[in-house]
Each structure stands twice: as C-alpha cells, then as structure tokens.
MARSETI-243565 format. One record per residue (C-alpha): residue number from 1; residue in one letter; z, y, x. Coordinates in steps of 0.2 Angstrom, whole numbers, plus 2048, in hexadecimal, padded with zeros to 3 digits. Layout:
(NUM; A; (Z; Y; X)) ...
***
This chain:
(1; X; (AA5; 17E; EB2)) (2; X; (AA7; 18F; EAD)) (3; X; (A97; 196; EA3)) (4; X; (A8D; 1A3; EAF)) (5; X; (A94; 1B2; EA6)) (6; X; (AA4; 1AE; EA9)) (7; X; (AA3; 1AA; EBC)) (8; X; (A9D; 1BA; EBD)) (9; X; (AA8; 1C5; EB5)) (10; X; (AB6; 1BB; EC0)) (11; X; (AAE; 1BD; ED0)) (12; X; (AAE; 1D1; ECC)) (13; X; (AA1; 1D7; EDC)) (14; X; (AAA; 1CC; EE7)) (15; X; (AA4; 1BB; EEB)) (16; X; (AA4; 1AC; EE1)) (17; X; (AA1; 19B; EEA)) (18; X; (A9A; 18A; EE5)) (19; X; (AA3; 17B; EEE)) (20; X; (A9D; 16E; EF4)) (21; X; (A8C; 172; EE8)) (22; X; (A82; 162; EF1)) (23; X; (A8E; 157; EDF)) (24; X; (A88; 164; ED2)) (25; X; (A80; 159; EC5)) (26; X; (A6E; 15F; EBF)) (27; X; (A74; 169; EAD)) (28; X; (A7F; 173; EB9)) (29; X; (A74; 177; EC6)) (30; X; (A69; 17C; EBB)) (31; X; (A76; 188; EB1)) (32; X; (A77; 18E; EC5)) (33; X; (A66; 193; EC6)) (34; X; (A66; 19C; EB5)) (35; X; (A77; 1A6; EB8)) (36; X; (A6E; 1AC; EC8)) (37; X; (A5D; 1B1; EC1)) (38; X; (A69; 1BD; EB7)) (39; X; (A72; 1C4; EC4)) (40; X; (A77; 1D6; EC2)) (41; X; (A74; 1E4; ED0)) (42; X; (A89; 1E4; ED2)) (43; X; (A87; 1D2; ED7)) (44; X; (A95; 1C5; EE0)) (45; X; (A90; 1C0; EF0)) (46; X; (A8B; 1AD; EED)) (47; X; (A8F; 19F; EFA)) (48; X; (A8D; 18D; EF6)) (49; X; (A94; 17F; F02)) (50; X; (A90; 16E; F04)) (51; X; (A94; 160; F0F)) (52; X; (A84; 158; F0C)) (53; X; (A6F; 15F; F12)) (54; X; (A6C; 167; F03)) (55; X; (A58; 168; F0B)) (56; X; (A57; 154; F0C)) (57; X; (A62; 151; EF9)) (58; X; (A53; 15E; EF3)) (59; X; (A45; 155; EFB)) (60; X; (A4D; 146; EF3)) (61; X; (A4C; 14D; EE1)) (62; X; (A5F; 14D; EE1)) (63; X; (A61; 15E; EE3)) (64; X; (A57; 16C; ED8)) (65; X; (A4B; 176; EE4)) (66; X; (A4C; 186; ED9)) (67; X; (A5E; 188; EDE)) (68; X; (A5D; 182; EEF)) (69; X; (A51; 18E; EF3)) (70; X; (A5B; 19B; EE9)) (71; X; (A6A; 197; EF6)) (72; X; (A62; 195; F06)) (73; X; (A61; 1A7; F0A)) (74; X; (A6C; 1A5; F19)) (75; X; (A73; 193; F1D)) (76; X; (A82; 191; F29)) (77; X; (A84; 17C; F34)) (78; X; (A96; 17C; F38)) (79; X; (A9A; 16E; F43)) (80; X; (AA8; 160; F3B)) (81; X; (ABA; 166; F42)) (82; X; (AB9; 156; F4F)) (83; X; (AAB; 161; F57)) (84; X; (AB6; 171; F59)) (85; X; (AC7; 16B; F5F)) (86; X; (AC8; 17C; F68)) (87; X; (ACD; 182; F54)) (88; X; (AD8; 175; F4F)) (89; X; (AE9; 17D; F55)) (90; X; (AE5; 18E; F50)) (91; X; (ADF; 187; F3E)) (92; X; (AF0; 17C; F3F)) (93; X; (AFA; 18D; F42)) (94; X; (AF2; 196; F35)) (95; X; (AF6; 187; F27)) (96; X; (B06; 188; F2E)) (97; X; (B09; 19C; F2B)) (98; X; (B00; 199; F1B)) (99; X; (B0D; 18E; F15)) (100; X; (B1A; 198; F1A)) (101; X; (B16; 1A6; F10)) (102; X; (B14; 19C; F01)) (103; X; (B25; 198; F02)) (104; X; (B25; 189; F0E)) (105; X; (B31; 187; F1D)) (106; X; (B29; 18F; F29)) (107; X; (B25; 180; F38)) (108; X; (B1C; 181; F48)) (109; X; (B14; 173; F53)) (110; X; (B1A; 16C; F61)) (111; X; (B0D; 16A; F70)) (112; X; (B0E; 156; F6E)) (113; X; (B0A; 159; F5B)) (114; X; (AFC; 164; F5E)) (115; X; (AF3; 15A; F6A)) (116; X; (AF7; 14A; F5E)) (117; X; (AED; 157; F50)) (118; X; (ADF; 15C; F5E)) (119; X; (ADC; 149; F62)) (120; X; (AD8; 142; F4F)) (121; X; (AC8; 142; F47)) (122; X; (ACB; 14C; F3A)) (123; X; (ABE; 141; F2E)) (124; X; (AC3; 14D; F1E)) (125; X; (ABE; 15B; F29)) (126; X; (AC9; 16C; F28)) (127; X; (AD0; 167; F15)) (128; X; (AD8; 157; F1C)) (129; X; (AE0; 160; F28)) (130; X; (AE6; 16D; F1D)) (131; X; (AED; 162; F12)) (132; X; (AF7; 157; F22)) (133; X; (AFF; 167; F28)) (134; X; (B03; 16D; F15)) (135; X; (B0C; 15C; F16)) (136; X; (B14; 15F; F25)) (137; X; (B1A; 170; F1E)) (138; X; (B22; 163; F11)) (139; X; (B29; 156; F17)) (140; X; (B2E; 159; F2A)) (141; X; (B3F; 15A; F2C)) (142; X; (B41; 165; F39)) (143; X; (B39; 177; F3E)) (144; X; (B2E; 171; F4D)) (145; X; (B23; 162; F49)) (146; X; (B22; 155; F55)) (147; X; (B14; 14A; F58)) (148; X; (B1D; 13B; F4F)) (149; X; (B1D; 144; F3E)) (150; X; (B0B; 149; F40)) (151; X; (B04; 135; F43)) (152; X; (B11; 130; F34)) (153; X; (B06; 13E; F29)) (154; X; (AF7; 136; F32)) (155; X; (AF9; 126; F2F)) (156; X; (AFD; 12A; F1C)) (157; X; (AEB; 12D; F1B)) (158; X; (ADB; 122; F1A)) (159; X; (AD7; 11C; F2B)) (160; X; (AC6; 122; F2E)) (161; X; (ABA; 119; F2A)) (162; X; (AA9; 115; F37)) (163; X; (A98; 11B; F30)) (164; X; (A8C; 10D; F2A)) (165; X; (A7E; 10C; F37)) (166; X; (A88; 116; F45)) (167; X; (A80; 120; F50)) (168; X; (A77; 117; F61)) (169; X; (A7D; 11D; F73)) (170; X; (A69; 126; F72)) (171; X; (A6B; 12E; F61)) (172; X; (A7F; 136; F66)) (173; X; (A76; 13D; F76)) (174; X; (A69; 143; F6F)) (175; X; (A76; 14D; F61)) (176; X; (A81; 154; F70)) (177; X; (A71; 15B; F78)) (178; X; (A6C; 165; F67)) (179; X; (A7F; 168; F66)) (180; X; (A7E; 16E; F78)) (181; X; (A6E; 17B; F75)) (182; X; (A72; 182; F68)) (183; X; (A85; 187; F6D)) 
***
C-alpha cells in the first residue's frame, strides 16, 4: 500500500476508496487511522467497502475499533446481485457499452441470454458478472449473444458453492420479512 501521503496527493479532493478494507492486516489499518487523524481541510471524500460486518469482525478483535468508528459515519447494506434481479440486465447493458468503448466489439444480449444472466446466482456478486460479460465481449463470435454462449461462460466458472450451516425454512422467512420492511 501506498504510504498516507501519497494516497492523498493522488486522490486530489476527489474521493479515495478502501476495498474490500474488512482483509486489511493490523500495520495497515493502523497506518489508515493515522493518515486520517491528519487529514487536511481540502480532504478526498473516504469510502471503504467490504463484504464482511465490519461491526461483528471489530467486536471480534479482528478489526481495529478506532477506524471502524472513524468509517462508520454513514454505512450503506446493498443486497447481493441474486436479491436485485430487476438490475442485472441494465448492469449487463452497461458492461456491454463499457467494453465497447474500450475498444471491444460492441455485443448486445439476446432476450434468451438475458433471462439465462437474470436466473444465475451470481455468488461473485456484480464483479463476477462483470467479468462473465467482459468475457463475452471476448470471445462470442457473433454480435448478439445467445443464451448458449452465456451457460459456456457460466459453466467456466466455479459452480457455486452451498454455505456451511444453510439457512432453515424459519431463518430464510424470517430474512424475507426484514427484506420486505425495510424496502
């Protein structure tokens, strides 16, 4: 990692972001917490992401409770991509543009295709999915893709694994009626 000084002179007022900052070993969280006890007044906007609870990892001593309260200012849940079907063709069209103006041939779904897309469950979340239609961009041959190039990129990947300790019928309702209240 970069040392403080220089993350902030890169991020120039704009924002700088801390992936996935649930796997930052102790030296650099604490190297976090320094650079943002020194922040300046023209300071980058600061977003940190994480698939994991980042409260439970700091009850757990796993996580350091200085910068975790420094970062909870405003927290955002967004539901797993399996949750949000509605998205996944919009998202899919967007990756698809993407690629075009880097330079890919520019390719389009086909409707059997983008139910194919809607119907996975997307265990990588919006990277995996990113990274199957950057794929696609690749390696279909034609303009459209079909649904049979789409389950060929699919079944390239790591079938999805289930969870250990799954989920009782009880414990899924009851996460669909939280689900359901707060949206």
């Amino acid at each position: 990692m970069d040392g403080p000084s220089s993350l902030l002179a890169r991020a120039r007022g704009g924002t700088l972001v801390f992936d996935e900052i649930g796997d930052f070993d102790d030296e650099s969280q604490g190297r976090i917490v320094r650079m943002l006890d020194a922040l300046p007044t023209n300071a980058p906007r600061i977003i940190a992401t994480s698939q994991e609870d980042l409260a439970q990892k700091t009850e757990a001593g796993l996580f350091r409770k200085d910068l975790f309260y420094r970062l909870s200012g405003v927290t955002m849940t967004v539901p797993a991509l399996r949750e949000r079907v509605e998205d996944i063709p919009l998202l899919a069209s967007h990756f698809l543009a993407r690629d075009a103006r880097d330079g890919f041939t520019a390719k389009t779904l086909r409707a059997d295709a983008t139910e194919a897309i809607r119907h996975y469950p997307w265990p990588g979340n919006v990277r995996q999915l990113e990274n199957t239609l950057r794929r696609l961009a690749v390696t279909a041959p034609e303009a459209e893709i079909g649904r049979a190039e789409v389950e060929a990129a699919l079944g390239a990947q790591p079938a999805p694994r289930p969870q250990a300790g799954g989920a009782t019928d009880e414990q899924l309702s009851a996460a669909i009626g939280r689900h359901l209240q707060r949206y």
